[in-house]
TORFIDREN-899725 format. One record per residue (C-alpha): x, y, z. Coordinates in nm, 3 decimals. Each point is the difference from the previous one (the first is absolute). Example, Ala and Ser with C-alpha at 12.3 -4.5 7.8 and 13.67 -1.06 7.14 Angstrom:
REM TORFIDREN-899725
      east     north        up
     1.230    -0.450     0.780
     0.137     0.344    -0.066
REM end
This chain:
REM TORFIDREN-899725
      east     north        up
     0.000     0.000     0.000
     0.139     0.339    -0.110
    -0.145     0.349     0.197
     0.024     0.319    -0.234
    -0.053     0.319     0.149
    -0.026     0.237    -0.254
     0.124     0.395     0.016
    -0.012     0.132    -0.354
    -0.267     0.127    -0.140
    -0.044    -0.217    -0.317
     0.056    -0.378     0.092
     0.137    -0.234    -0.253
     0.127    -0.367     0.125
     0.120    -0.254    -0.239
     0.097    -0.329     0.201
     0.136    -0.282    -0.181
     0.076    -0.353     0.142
     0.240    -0.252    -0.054
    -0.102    -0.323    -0.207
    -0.307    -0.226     0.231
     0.013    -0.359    -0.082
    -0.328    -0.122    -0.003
    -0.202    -0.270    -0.102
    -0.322     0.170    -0.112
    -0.094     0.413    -0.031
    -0.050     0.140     0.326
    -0.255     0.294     0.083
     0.176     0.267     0.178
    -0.196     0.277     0.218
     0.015     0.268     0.236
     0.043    -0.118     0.366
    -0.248     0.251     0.162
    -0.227     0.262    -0.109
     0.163     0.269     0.046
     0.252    -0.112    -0.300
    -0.286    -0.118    -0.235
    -0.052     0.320    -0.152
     0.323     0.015    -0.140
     0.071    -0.396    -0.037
    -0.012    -0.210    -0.352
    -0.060    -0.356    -0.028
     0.265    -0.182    -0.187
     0.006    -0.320    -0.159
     0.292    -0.205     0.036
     0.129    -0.240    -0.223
     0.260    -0.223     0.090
     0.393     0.098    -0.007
    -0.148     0.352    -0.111
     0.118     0.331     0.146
    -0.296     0.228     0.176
    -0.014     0.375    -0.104
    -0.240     0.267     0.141
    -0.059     0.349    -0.001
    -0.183     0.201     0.167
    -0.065     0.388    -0.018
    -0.202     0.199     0.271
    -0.051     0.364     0.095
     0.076     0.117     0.351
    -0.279     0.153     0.161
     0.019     0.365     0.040
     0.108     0.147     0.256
    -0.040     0.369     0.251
     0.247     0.109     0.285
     0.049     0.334     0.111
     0.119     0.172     0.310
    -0.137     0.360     0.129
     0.202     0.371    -0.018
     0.018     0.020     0.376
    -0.102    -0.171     0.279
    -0.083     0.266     0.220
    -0.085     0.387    -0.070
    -0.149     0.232     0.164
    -0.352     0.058    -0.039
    -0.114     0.229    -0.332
     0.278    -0.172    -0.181
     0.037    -0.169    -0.328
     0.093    -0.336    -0.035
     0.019    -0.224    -0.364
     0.063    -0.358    -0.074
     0.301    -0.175    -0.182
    -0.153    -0.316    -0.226
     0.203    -0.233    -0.178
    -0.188    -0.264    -0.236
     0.183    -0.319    -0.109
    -0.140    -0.304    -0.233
    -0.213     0.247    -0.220
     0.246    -0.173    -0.321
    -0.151     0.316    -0.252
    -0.330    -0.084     0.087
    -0.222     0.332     0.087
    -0.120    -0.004     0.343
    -0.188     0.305     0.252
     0.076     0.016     0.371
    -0.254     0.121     0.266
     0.172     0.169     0.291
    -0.229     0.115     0.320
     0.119     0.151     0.304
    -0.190    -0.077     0.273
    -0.027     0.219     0.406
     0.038     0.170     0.154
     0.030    -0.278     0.325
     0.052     0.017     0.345
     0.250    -0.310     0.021
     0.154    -0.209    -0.216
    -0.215    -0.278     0.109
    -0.282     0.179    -0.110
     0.082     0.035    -0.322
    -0.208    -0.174    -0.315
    -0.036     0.013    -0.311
    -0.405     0.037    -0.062
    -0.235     0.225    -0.042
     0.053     0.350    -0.190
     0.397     0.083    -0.037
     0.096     0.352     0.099
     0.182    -0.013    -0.346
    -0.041    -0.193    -0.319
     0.166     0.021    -0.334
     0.000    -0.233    -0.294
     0.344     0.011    -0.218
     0.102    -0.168    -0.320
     0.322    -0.175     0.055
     0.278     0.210    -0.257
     0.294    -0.097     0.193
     0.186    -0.279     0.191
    -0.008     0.266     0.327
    -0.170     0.276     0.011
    -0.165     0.232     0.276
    -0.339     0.130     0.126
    -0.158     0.343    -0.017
     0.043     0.177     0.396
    -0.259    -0.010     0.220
    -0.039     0.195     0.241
    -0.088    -0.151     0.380
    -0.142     0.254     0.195
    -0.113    -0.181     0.326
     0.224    -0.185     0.230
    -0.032    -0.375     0.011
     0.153    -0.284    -0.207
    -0.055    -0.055    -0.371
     0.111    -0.295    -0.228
     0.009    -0.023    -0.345
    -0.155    -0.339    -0.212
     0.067    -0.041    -0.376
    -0.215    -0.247    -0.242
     0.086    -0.048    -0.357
    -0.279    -0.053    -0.251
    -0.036    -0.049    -0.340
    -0.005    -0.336    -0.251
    -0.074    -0.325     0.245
     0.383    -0.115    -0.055
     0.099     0.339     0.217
    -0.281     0.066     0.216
     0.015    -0.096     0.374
     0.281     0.085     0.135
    -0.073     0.151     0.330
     0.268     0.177     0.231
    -0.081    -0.099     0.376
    -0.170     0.241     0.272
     0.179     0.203     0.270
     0.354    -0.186    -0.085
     0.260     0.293     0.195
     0.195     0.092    -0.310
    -0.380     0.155    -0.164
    -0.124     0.143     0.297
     0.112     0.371     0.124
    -0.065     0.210     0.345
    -0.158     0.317    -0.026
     0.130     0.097     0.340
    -0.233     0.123     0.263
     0.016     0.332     0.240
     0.067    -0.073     0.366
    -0.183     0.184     0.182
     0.042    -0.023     0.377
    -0.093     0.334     0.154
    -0.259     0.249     0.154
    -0.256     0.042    -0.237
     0.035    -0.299    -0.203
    -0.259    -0.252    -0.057
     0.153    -0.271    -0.157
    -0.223    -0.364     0.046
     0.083    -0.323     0.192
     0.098    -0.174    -0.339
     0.087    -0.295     0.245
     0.118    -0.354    -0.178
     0.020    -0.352     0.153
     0.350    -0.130    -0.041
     0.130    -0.360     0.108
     0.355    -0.062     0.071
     0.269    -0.039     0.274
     0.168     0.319    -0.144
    -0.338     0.252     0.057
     0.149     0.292     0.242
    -0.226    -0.010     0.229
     0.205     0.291     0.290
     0.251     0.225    -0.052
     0.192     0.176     0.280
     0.258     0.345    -0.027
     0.125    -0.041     0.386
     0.142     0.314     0.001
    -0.325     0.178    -0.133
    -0.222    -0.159     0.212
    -0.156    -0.176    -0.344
    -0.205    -0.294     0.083
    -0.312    -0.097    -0.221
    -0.184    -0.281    -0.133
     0.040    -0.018    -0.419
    -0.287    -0.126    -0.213
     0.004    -0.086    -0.418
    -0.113     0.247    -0.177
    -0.035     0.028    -0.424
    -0.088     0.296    -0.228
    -0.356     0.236     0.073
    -0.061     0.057    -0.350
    -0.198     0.276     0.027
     0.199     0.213     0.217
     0.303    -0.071    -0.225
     0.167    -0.099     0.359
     0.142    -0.270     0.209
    -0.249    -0.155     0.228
     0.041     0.078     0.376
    -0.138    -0.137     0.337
    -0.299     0.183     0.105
     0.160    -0.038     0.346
     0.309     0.278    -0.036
     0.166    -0.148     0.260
     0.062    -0.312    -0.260
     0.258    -0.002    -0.249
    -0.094    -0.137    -0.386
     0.242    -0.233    -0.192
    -0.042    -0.015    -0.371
    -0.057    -0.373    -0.080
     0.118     0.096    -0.349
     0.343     0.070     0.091
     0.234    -0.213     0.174
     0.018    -0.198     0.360
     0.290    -0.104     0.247
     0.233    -0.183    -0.166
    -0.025     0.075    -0.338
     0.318     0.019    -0.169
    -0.092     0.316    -0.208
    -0.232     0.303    -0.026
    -0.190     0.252     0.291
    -0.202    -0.088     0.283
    -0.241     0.272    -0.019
    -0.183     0.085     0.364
    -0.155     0.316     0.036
    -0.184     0.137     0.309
    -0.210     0.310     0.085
     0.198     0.284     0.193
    -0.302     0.134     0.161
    -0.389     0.145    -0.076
    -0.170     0.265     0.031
    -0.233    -0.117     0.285
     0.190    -0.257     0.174
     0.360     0.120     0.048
     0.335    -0.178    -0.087
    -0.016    -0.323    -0.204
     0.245    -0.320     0.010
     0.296     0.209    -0.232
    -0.103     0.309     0.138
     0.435    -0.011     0.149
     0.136    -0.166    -0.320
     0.106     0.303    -0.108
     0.230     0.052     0.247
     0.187    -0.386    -0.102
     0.360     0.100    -0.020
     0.263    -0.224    -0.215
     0.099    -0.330     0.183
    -0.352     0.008     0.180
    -0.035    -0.347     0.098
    -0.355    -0.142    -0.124
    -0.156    -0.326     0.038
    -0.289    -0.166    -0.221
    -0.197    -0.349     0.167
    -0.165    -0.200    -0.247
    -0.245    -0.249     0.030
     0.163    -0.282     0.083
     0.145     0.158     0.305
     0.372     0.065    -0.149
     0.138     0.361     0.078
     0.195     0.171    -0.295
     0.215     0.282     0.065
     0.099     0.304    -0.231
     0.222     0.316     0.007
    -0.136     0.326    -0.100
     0.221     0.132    -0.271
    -0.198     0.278    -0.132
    -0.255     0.243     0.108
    -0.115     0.247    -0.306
    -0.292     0.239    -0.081
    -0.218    -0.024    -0.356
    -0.275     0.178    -0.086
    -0.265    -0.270    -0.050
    -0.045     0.080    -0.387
     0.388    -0.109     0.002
     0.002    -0.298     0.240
     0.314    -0.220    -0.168
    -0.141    -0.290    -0.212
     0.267    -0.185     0.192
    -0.252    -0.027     0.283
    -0.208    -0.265    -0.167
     0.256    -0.180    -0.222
     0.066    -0.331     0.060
     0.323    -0.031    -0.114
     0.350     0.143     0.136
     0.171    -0.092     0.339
    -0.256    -0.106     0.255
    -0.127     0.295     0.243
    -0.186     0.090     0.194
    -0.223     0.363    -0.088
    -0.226     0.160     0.301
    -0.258     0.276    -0.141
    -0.208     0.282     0.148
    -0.058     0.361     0.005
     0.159     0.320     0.035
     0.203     0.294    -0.079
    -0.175     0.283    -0.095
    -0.385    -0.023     0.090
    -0.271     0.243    -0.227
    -0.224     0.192     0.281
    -0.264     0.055    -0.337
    -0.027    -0.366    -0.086
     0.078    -0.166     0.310
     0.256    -0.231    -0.123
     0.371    -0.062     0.036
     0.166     0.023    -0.318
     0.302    -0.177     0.039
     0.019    -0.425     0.089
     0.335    -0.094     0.192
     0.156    -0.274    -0.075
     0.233    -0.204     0.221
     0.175    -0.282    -0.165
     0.177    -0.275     0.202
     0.237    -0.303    -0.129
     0.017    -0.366     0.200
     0.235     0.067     0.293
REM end
């Protein structure tokens, strides 16, 4: 038994055997279903070499990978396609883009996309038109080809990581905001459950929280004296990418919040995060910076670079006229 794999995109096998003594024609045949299609039957007289060839099409073929995986909200974002297997033959391809989503579990690909455009395949690569996302959330791109039954089919999967992009949220953490409980159930011995800034006085329960699409915002505890984790970003442990936790500094009518001293985190601030399973991590503040929240470093969410640890809340300059603080600080820690 001989296995072929093929990779180009026009097929052509001849397979000849050496000379099969025999003492009548035998009837040979495919051994399973799979092969029939492309099988021939050959008779075979005795002392006689056996000759076959067989010619088949590779089915076309969609993979693409998206501009950017995270921008900032308002931004444009496009998709790179590359088609293989077409072999001349004319062929369409139906891109959608489907969010905005509050997770990345959320995501599917049903219903009415955000964006939909149907291209006629000129070119081995070629790119998308921009689109513009203007809410915060997750998007993913899915591609379809159409055309003459020999191309259509091909279907690119849903939500895989290298088509789906972060709009990033606002974090908004201070008097006068009114972000919702966007709270999500997460399972795992690495959920941070506590974290703890000795020195501060920082000790507060931390809950999951994803995307509240229509505040453009990360989800926070109703109760400011919790802290949120973004389950979209990373845990204990993880070898790469940001921890995100942010945490109220205080409100209006009820005083100081959990971070409402995390500004005052100075480098080498010792800081220690409990997860579920009871194991006790322990970081060292590195940085401590001021952004004004329309500038909030995409860094924050990204799930790749050296693992971290990023603590969030509000501050800096606060707008008597709107009631908000305008800036978010930003204390980043690394694994001690």
């Amino acid at each position: 038994m001989i296995i072929l794999r093929p990779t180009a995109v026009h097929v052509q096998l001849r397979i000849t055997s050496r000379a099969l003594a025999s003492s009548r024609p035998t009837i040979f045949a495919p051994s399973t279903a799979r092969a029939a299609p492309n099988g021939q039957r050959l008779a075979v007289p005795t002392n006689e070499q056996v000759t076959a060839h067989v010619s088949r099409l590779a089915r076309p073929f969609a993979t693409s990978l998206v501009s950017s995986q995270i921008v900032r909200a308002g931004g444009t974002i496009f998709d790179r396609i590359r088609v293989a297997g077409l072999a001349g033959r004319n062929a369409s391809i139906e891109v959608e883009l489907f969010g905005p989503f509050s997770s990345r579990s959320a995501i599917t690909c049903t219903g009415t996309p955000y964006w939909r455009r149907r291209m006629t395949v000129t070119a081995a690569e070629f790119r998308t038109l921009p689109v513009q996302v203007v809410k915060a959330g997750f998007y993913t791109y899915r591609q379809r080809l159409v055309g003459p039954a020999p191309v259509a089919g091909s279907v690119t999967p849903c939500g895989v990581a290298s088509e789906t992009v972060l709009s990033t949220p606002t974090i908004s953490t201070g008097r006068g905001d009114a972000t919702a409980d966007a709270r999500s159930t997460a399972r795992g011995g690495r959920v941070p459950v506590r974290l703890r800034v000795p020195r501060l006085g920082i000790n507060a329960a931390i809950v999951p929280e994803v995307i509240d699409i229509q505040a453009g915002a990360l989800g926070m505890p109703a109760n400011i004296q919790r802290l949120g984790w973004w389950r979209d970003g990373m845990a204990p442990t993880a070898h790469s990418g940001a921890i995100l936790i942010a945490g109220h500094y205080d409100f209006e009518t009820a005083g100081p919040a959990a971070f409402f001293r995390l500004p005052s985190a100075r480098r080498g601030e010792l800081v220690r995060l409990t997860t579920v399973d009871g194991a006790v991590h322990a970081y060292r503040v590195v940085t401590v910076e001021t952004y004004p929240k329309t500038a909030l470093p995409l860094t924050v969410f990204d799930r790749r670079g050296p693992p971290r640890l990023v603590l969030v809340t509000c501050g800096g300059q606060f707008d008597s006229t709107t009631k908000h603080f305008l800036d978010n600080i930003v204390v980043t820690a690394v694994p001690a």
